[in-house]
TIKEKOL-771906 format. One record per residue: chain; x, y, z of N, C-alpha, C in turn. Coordinates in Angstrom, 1 decimal. Layout:
  chain      nX      nY      nZ     caX     caY     caZ      cX      cY      cZ
      A       X       Y       Z       X       Y       Z       X       Y       Z
...
//
This chain:
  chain      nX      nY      nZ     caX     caY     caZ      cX      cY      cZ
      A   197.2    31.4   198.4   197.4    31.5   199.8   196.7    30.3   200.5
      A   196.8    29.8   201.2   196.7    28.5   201.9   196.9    28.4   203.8
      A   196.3    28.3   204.2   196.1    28.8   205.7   195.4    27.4   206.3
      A   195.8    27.0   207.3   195.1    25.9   208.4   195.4    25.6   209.2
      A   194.6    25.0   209.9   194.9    24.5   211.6   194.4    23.1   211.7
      A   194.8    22.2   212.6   194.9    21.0   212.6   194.8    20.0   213.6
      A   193.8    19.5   214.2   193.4    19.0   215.4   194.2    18.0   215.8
      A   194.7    16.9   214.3   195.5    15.7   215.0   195.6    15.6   213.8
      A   196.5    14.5   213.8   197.6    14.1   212.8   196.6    13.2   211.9
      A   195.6    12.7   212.8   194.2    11.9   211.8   193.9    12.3   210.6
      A   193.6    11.1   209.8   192.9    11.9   208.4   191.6    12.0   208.6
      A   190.7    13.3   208.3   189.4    13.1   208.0   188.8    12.5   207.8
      A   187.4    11.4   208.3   187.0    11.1   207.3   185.9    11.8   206.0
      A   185.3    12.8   206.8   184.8    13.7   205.4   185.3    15.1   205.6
      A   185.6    15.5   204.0   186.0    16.6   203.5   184.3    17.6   203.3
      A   184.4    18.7   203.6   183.3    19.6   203.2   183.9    20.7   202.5
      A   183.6    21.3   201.4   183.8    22.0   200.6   183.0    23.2   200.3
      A   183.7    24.4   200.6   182.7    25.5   201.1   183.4    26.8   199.6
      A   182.9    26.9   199.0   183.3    28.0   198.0   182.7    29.0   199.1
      A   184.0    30.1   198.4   183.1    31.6   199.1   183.7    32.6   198.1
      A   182.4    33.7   198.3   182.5    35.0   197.1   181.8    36.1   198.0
      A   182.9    36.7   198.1   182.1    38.4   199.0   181.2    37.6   200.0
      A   181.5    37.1   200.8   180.3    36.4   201.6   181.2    37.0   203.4
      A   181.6    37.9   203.1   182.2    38.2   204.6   181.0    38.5   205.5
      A   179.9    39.3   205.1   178.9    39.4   205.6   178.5    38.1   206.7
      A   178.5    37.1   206.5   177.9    35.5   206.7   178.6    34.4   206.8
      A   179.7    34.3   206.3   180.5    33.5   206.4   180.9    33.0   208.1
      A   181.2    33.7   209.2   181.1    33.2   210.2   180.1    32.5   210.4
      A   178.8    33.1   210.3   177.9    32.5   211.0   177.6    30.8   210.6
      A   177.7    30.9   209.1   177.7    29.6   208.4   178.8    29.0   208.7
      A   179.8    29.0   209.4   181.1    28.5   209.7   180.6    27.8   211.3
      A   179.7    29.0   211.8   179.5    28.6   213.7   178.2    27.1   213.5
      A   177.6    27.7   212.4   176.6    26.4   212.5   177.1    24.8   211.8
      A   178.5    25.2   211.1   178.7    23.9   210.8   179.8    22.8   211.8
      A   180.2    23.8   212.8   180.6    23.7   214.0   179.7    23.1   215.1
      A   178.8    23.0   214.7   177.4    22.7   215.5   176.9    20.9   215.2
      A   178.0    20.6   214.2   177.7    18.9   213.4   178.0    18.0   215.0
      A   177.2    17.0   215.0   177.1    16.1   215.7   178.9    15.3   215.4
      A   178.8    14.8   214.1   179.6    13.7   213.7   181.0    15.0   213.7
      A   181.8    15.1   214.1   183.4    15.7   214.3   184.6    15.3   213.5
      A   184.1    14.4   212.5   185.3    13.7   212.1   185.1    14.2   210.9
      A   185.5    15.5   210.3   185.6    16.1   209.3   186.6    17.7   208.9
      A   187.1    17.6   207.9   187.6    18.5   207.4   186.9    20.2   206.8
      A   187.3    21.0   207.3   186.6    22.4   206.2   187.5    23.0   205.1
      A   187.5    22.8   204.0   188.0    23.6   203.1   187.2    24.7   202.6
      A   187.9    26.1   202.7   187.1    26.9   202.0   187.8    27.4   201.2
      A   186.9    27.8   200.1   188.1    28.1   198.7   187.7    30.0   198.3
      A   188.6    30.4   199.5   188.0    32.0   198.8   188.0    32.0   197.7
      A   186.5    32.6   196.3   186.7    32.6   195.1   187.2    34.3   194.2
      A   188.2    34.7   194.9   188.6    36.1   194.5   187.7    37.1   195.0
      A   187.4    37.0   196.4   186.5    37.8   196.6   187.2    39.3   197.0
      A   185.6    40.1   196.5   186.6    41.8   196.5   186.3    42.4   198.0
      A   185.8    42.4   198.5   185.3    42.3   200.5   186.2    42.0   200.8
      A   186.3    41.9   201.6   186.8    41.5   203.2   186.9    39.8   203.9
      A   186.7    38.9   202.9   185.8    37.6   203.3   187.4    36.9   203.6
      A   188.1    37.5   202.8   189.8    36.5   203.4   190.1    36.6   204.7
      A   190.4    38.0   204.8   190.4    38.3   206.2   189.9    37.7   207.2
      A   188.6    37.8   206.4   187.4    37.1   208.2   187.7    35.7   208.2
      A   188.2    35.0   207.0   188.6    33.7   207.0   189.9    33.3   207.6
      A   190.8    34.3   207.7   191.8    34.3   208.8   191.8    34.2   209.8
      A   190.7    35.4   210.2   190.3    34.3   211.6   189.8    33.9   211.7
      A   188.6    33.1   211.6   187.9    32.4   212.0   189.2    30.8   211.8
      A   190.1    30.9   211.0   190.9    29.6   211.1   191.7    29.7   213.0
      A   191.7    30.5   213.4   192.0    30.5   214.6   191.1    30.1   215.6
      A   189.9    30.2   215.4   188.8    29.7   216.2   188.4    28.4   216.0
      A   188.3    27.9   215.1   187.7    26.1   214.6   189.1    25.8   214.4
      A   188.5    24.5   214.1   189.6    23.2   214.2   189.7    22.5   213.1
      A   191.0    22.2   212.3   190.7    21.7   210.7   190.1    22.4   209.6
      A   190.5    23.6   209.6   190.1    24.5   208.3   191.5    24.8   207.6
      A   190.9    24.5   206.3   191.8    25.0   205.3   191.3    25.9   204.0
      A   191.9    27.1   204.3   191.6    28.0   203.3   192.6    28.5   202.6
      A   191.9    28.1   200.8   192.8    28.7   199.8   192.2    29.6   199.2
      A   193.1    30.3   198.8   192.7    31.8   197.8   192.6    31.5   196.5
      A   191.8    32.3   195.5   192.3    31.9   193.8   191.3    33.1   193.5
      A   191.7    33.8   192.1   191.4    34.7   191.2   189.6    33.5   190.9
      A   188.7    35.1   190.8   187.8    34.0   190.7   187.3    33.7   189.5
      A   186.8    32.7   189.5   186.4    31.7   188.5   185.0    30.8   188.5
      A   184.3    31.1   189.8   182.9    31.2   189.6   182.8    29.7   190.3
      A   182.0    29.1   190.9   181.5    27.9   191.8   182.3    26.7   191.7
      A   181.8    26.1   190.3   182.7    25.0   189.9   183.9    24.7   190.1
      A   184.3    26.1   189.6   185.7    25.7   189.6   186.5    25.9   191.3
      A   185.7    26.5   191.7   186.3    26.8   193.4   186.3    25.4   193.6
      A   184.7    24.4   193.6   184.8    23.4   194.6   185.8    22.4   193.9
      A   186.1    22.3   192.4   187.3    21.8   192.0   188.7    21.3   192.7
      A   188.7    23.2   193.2   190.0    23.2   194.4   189.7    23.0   194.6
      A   188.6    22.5   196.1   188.3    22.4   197.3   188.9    20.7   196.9
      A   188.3    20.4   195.6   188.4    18.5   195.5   189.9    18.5   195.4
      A   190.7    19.1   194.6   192.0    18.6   194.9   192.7    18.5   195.8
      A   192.2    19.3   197.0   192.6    19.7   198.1   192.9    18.6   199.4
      A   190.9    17.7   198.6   190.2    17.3   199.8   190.6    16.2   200.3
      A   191.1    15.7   201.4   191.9    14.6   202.1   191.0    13.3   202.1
      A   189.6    13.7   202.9   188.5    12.8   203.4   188.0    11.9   201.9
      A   187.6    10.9   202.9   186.6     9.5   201.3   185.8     9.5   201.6
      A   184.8    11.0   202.0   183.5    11.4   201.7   183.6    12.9   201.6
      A   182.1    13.4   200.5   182.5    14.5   199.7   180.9    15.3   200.5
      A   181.4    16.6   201.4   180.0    17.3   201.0   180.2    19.0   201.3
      A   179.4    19.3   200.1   179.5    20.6   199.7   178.2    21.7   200.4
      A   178.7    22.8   200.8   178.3    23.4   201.4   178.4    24.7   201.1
      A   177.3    25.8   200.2   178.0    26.9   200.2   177.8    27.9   201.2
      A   178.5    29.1   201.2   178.9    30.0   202.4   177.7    31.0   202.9
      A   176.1    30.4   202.4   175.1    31.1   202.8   174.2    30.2   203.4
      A   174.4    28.9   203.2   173.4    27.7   203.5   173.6    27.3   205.0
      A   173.1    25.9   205.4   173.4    25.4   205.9   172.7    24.1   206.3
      A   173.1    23.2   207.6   172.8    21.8   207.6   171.8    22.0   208.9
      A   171.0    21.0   209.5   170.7    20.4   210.8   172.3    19.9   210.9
      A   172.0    19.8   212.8   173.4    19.0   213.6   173.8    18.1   213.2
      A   172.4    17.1   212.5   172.5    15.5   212.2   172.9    15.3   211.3
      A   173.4    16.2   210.4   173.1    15.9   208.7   174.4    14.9   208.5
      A   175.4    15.7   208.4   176.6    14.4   208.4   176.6    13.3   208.7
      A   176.1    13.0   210.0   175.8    12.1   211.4   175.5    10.9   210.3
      A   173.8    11.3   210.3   173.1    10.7   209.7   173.3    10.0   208.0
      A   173.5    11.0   207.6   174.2    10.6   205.4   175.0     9.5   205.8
      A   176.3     9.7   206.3   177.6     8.9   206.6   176.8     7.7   207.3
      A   176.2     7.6   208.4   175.4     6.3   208.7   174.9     5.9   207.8
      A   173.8     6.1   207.1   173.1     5.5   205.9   174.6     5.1   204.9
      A   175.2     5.5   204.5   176.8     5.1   203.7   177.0     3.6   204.2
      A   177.3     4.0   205.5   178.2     2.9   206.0   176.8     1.2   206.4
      A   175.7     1.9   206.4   174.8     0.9   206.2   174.8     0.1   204.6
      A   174.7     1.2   203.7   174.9     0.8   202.4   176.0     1.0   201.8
      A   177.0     0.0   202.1   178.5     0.1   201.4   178.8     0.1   199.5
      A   177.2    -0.4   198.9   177.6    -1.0   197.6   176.9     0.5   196.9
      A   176.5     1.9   198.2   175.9     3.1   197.3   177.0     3.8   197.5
      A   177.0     5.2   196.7   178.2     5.9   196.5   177.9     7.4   196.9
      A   176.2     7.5   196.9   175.8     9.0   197.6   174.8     8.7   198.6
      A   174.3     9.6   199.5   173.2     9.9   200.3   172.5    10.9   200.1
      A   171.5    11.0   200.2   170.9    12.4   200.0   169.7    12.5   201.2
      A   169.1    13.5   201.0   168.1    14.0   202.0   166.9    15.1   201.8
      A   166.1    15.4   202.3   165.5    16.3   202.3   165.7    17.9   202.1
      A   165.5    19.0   201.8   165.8    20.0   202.3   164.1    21.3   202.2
      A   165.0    22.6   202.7   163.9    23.6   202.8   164.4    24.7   202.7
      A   164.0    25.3   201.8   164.3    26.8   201.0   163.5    27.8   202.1
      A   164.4    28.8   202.5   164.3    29.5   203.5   164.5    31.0   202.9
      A   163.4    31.8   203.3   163.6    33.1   202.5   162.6    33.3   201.5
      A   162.1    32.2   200.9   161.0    32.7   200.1   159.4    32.8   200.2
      A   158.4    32.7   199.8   157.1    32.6   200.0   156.7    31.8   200.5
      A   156.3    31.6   201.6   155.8    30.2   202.3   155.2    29.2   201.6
      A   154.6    29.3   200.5   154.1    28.5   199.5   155.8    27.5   198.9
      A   156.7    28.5   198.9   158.3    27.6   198.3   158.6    27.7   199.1
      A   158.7    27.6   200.4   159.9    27.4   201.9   158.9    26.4   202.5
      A   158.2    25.2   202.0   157.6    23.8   202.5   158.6    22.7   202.7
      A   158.8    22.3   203.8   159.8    21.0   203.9   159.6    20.1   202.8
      A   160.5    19.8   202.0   160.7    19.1   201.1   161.4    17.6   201.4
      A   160.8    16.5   201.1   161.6    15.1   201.2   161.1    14.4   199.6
      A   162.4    14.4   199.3   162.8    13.6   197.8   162.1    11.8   197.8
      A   161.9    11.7   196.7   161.1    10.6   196.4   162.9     9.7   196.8
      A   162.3     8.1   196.7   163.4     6.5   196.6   163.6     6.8   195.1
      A   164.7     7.9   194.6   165.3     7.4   193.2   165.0     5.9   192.4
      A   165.9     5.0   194.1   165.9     3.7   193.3   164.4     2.6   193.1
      A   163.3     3.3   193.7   162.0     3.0   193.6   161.3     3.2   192.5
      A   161.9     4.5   191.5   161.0     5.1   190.7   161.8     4.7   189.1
      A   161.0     5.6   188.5   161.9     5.3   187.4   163.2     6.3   187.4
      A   164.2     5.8   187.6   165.2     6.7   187.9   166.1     7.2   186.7
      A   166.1     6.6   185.9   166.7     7.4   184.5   165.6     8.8   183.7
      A   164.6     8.4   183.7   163.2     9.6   184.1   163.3    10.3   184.7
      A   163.4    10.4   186.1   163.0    11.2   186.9   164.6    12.1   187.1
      A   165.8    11.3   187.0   167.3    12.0   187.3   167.7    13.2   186.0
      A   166.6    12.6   185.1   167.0    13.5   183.7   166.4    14.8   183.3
      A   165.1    14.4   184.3   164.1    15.8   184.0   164.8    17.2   184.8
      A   165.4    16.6   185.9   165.5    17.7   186.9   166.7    17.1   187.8
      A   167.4    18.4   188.4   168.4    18.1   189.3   167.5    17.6   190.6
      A   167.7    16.1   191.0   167.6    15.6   191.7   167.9    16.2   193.4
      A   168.5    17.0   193.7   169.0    17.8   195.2   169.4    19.2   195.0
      A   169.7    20.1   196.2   170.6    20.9   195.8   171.8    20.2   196.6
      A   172.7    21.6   195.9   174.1    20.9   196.1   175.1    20.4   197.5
      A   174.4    21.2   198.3   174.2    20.7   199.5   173.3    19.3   200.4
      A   172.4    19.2   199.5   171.9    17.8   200.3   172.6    16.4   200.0
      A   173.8    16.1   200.0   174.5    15.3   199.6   175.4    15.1   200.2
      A   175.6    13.6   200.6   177.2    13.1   201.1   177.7    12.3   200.1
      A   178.5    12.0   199.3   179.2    11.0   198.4   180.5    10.4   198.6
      A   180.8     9.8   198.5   181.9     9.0   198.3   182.9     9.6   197.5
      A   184.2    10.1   197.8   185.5    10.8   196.6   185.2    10.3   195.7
      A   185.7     8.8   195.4   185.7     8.3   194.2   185.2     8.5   193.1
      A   183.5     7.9   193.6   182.4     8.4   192.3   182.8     9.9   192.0
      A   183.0    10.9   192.3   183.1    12.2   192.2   184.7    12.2   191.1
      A   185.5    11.7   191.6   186.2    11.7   191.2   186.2    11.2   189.4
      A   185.3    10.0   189.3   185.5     9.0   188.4   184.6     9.7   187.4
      A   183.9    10.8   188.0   182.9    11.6   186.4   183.5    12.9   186.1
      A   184.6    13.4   186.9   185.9    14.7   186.7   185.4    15.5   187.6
      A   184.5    15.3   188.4   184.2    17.1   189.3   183.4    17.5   188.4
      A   183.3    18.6   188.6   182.5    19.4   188.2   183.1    20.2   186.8
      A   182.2    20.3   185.5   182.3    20.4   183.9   182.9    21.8   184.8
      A   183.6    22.4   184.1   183.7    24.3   184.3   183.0    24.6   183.6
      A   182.9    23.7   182.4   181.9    24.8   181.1   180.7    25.6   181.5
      A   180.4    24.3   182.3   178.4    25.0   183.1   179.0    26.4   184.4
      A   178.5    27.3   183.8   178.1    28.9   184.7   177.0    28.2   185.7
      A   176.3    27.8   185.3   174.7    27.0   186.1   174.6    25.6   185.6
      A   173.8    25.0   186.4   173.5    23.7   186.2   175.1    22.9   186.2
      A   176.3    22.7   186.7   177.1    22.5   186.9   177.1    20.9   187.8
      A   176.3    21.6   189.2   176.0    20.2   190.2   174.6    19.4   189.2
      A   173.7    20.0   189.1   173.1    18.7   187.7   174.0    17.7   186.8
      A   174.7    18.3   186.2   175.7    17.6   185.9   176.5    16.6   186.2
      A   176.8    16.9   187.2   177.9    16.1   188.1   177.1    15.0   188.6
      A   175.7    15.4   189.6   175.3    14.3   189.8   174.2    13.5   189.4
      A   173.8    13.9   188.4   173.0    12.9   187.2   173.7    11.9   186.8
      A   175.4    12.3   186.5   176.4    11.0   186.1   176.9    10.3   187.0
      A   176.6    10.3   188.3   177.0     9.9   189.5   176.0     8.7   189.7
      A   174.7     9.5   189.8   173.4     8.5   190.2   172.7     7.7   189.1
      A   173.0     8.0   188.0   172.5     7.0   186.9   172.8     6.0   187.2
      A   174.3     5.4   187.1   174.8     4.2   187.2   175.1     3.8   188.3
      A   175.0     3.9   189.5   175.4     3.5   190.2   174.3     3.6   191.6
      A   174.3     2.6   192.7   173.2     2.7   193.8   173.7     4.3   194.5
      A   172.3     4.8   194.6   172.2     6.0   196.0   171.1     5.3   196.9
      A   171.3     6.2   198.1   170.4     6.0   198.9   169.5     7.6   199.7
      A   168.4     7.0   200.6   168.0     8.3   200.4   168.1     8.3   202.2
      A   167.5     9.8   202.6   167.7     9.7   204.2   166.1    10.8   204.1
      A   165.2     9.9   204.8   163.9    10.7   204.6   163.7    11.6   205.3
      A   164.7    13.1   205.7   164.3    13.7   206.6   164.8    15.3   206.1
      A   164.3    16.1   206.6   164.7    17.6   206.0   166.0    18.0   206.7
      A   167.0    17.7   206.4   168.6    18.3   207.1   169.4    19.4   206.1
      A   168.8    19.8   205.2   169.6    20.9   204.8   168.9    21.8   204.2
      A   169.5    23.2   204.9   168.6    24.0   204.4   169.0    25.3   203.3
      A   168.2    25.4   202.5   168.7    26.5   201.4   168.3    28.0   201.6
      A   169.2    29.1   201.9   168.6    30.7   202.1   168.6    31.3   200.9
      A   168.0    31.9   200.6   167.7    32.7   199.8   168.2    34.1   200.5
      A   168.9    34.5   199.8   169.4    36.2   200.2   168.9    36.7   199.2
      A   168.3    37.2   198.0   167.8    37.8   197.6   166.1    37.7   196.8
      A   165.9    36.6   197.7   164.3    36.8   196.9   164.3    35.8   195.7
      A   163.7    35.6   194.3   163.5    35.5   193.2   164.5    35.5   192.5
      A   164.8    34.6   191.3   166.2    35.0   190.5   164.9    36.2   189.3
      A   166.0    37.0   188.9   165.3    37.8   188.1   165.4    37.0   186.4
      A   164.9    37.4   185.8   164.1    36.7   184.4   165.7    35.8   183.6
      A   166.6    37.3   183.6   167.9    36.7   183.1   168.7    35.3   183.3
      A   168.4    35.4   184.8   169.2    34.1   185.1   168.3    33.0   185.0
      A   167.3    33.1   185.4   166.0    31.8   185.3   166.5    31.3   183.3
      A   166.4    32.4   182.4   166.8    31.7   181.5   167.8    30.8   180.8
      A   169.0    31.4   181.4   170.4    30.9   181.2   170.4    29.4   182.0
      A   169.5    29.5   183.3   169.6    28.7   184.0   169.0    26.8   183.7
      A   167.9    27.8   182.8   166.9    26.8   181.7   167.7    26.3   180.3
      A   168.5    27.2   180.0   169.1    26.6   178.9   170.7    25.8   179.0
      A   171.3    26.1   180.4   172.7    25.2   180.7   171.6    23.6   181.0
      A   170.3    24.1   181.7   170.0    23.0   182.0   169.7    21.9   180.5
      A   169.0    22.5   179.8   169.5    21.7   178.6   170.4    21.2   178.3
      A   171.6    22.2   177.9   172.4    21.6   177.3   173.3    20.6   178.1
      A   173.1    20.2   179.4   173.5    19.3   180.7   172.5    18.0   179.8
      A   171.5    18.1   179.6   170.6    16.8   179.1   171.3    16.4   177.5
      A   171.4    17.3   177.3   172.0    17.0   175.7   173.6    16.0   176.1
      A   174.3    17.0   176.3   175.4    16.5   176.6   175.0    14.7   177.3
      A   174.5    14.3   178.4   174.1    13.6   178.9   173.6    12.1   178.0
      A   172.9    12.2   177.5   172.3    11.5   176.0   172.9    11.1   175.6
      A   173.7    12.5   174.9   174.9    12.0   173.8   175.9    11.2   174.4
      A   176.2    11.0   175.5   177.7    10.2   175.8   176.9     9.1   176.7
      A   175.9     9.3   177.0   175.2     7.5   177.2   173.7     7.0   176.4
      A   173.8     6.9   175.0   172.4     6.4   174.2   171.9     5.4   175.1
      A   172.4     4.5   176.4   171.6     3.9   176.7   170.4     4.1   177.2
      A   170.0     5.6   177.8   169.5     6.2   178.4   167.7     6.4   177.6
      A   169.0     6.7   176.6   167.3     7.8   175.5   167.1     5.6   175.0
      A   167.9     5.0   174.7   167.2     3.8   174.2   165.9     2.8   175.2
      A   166.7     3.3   176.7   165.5     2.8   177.9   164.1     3.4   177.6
      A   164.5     5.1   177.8   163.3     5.3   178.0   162.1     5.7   176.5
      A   162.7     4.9   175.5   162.1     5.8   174.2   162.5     7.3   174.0
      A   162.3     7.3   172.3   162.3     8.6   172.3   161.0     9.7   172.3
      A   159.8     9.2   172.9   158.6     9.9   173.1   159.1    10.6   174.7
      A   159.3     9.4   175.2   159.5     9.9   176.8   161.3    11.3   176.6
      A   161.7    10.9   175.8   163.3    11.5   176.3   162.8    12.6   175.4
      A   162.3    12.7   174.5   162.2    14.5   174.2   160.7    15.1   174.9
      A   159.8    14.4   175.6   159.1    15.1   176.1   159.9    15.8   177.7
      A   160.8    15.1   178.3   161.6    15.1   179.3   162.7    16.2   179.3
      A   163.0    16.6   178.1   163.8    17.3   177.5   163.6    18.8   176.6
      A   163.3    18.8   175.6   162.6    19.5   174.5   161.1    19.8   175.2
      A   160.5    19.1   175.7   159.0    19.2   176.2   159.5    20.4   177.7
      A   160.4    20.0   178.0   160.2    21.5   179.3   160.2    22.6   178.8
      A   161.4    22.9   177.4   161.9    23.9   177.0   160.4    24.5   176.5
      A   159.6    23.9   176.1   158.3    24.2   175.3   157.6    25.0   176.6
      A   157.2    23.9   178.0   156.7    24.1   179.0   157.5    26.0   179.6
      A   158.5    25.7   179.6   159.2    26.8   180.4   158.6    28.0   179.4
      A   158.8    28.1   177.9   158.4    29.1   177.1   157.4    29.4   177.3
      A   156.1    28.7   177.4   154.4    29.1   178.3   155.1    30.1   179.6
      A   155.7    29.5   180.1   155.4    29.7   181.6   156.0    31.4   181.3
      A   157.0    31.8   181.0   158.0    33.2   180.3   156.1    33.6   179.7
      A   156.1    33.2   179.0   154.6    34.2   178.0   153.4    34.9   179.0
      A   153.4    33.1   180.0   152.0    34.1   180.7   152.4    34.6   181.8
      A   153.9    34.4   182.2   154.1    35.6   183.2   154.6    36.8   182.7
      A   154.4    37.1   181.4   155.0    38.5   180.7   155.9    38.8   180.7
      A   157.1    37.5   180.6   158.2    38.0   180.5   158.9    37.5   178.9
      A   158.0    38.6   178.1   158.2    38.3   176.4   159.3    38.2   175.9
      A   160.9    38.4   176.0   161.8    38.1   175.9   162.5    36.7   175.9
      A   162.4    36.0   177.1   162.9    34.9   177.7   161.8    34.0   176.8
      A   160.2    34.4   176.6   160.0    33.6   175.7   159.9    33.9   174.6
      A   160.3    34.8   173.8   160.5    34.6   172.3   161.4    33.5   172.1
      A   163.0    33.8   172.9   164.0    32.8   173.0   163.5    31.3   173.1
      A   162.9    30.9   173.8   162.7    29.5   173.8   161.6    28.8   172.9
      A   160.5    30.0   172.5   159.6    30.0   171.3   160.3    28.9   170.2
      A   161.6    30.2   169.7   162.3    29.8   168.8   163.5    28.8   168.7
      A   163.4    28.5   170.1   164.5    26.9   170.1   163.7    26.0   169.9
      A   162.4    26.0   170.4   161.8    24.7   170.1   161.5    24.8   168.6
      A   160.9    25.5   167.9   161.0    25.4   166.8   161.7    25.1   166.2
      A   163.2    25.3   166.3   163.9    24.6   165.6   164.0    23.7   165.7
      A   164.0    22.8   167.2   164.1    21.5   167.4   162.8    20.9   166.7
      A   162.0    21.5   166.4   160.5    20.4   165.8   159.7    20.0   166.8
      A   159.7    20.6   168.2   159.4    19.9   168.7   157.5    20.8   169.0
      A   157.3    20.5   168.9   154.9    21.7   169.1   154.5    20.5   168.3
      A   153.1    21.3   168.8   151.6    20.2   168.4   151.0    21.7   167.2
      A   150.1    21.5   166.7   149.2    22.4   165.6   149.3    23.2   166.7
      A   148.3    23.3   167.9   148.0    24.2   169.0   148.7    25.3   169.5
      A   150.6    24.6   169.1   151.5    25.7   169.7   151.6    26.2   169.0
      A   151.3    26.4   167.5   152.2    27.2   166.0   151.7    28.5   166.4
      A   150.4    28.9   166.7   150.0    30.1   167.1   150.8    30.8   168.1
      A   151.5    30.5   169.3   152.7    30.7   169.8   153.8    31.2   169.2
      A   154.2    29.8   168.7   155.7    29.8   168.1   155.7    30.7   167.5
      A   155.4    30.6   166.2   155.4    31.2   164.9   155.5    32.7   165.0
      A   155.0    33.6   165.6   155.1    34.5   165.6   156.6    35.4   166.6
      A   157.3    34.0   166.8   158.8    34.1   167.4   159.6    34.4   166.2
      A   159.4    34.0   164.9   160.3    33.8   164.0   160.5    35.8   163.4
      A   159.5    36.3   164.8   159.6    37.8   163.6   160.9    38.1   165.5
      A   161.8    39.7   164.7   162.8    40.0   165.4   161.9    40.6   167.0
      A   163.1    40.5   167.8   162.3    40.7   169.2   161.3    41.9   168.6
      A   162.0    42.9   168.7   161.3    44.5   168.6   159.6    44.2   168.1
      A   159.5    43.4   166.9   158.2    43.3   166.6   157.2    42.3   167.1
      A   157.8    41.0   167.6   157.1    40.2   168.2   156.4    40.9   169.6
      A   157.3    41.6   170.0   156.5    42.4   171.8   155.5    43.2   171.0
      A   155.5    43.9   170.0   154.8    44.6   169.5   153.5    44.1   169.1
      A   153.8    42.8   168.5   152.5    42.0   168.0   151.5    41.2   169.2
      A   152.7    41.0   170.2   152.2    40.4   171.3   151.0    41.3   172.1
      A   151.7    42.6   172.7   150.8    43.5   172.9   149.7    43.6   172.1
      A   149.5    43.9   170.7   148.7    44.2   169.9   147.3    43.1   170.7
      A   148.0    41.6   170.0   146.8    40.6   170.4   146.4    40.5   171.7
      A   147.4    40.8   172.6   146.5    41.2   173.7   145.5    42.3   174.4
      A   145.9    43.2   173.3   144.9    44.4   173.8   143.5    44.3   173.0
//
């Protein structure tokens, strides 16, 4: 199903791409605030992702109220592949994603697309953001270091560089690394834009314009893990289809960057008592080879089946 309204015959110049899932709750509101952009010369695609609510409906109307929305329906298939649609869809030669709980400052467009058009020879913008909803200790205005200042094959490989929302890009680049893998459930936009900003100039916009909500708090232990290990295998994959990367930075730096979190993240599962998530990573690093003498006391006692390692765990801690 496919629904929209149309201000003028003009083409966009930016497309925004809004996946949505059961989000009828919110979805206006994040619709009234992106209505609220300074810069007007853009498109909304929203890609219902099979939601079981109410959220098509409310998207029905609300295409009666705003100007330039297009919304498609599809059986769902989970983030990626919505903003996929959204990219086949997307008319504009600038790309920014927005999902149906977040949202921007007025300027954010304004501003990204200025910085663009200042720097014609970069292909993204990015910006600040601030996580909203969680412990005031994590909801600190955050502004991202000069990628192109630092060591940027380092610092783009350790960690997703934005969320998926603090970004304006250029179609093309987006285009020229496929969208978004479907394989990744998580770590998806890591993906996408690690291969974007390796090679090619970004620029930065030093100011907090987009902001992240949190609707439920904390991810619980499950997803934090899956979320730690797509993020791997995003670095693996990555390596393997450009050795020039791991040849820049050595291989001390690229498995400490890599293998060295998986080790890190496994501490962090142990002494927050969540003995499951790290038996699992215990035992990946082990395989990979990757501990000092100091960790075998750790590790090693991964290699016994869950049931008994919690058991031994407790034991030495009591």
């Amino acid at each position: 199903m496919r629904q929209t309204t149309d201000i003028s015959q003009a083409k966009p110049l930016i497309s925004v791409i809004m996946p949505c899932y059961n989000s009828a709750h919110i979805i206006e509101k994040t619709i009234a605030n992106l209505y609220q952009q300074t810069f007007k010369n853009f498109e909304l695609i929203v890609v219902d992702d099979g939601s079981s609510d109410n959220s098509l409906e409310v998207l029905q109307t609300i295409t009666t109220l705003y100007q330039n929305i297009l919304v498609i329906s599809q059986q769902n298939k989970g983030p990626g592949p919505a903003r996929n649609r959204g990219l086949e869809a997307a008319s504009g030669e600038f790309i920014a994603f927005l999902d149906s709980d977040d949202s921007w400052h007025p300027e954010f467009l304004a501003k990204l697309h200025h910085k663009l058009e200042e720097k014609p020879d970069s292909v993204l913008a990015y910006c600040g953001w601030q996580n909203i909803g969680l412990s005031a200790e994590k909801s600190q205005p955050y502004i991202p270091p000069d990628y192109e200042e630092n060591d940027k094959f380092a610092v783009l490989l350790r960690s997703c560089p934005w969320p998926i929302h603090a970004a304006l890009t250029r179609k093309f680049a987006i285009d020229q690394v496929g969208g978004f893998n479907e394989h990744w459930l998580t770590a998806e936009d890591f993906d996408m834009w690690i291969r974007i900003a390796m090679f090619a100039n970004i620029v930065r916009v030093p100011e907090v314009l987009a902001y992240y909500h949190h609707q439920q708090g904390e991810q619980i232990s499950s997803n934090r893990l899956r979320a730690i290990i797509n993020h791997w295998g995003v670095q693996k994959g990555l390596l393997r289809d450009f050795p020039v990367i791991s040849q820049t930075l050595g291989k001390a730096k690229t498995d400490l960057l890599t293998k060295g979190q998986l080790l890190q993240r496994a501490y962090e599962f142990y002494w927050k008592n969540d003995l499951p998530s790290a038996h699992h990573l215990f035992r990946k690093t082990l395989g990979l080879g990757y501990f000092g003498m100091k960790d075998l006391k750790y590790i090693l006692p991964s290699l016994l089946p869950l049931a008994l390692y919690l058991v031994l765990i407790k034991k030495i801690r009591s």
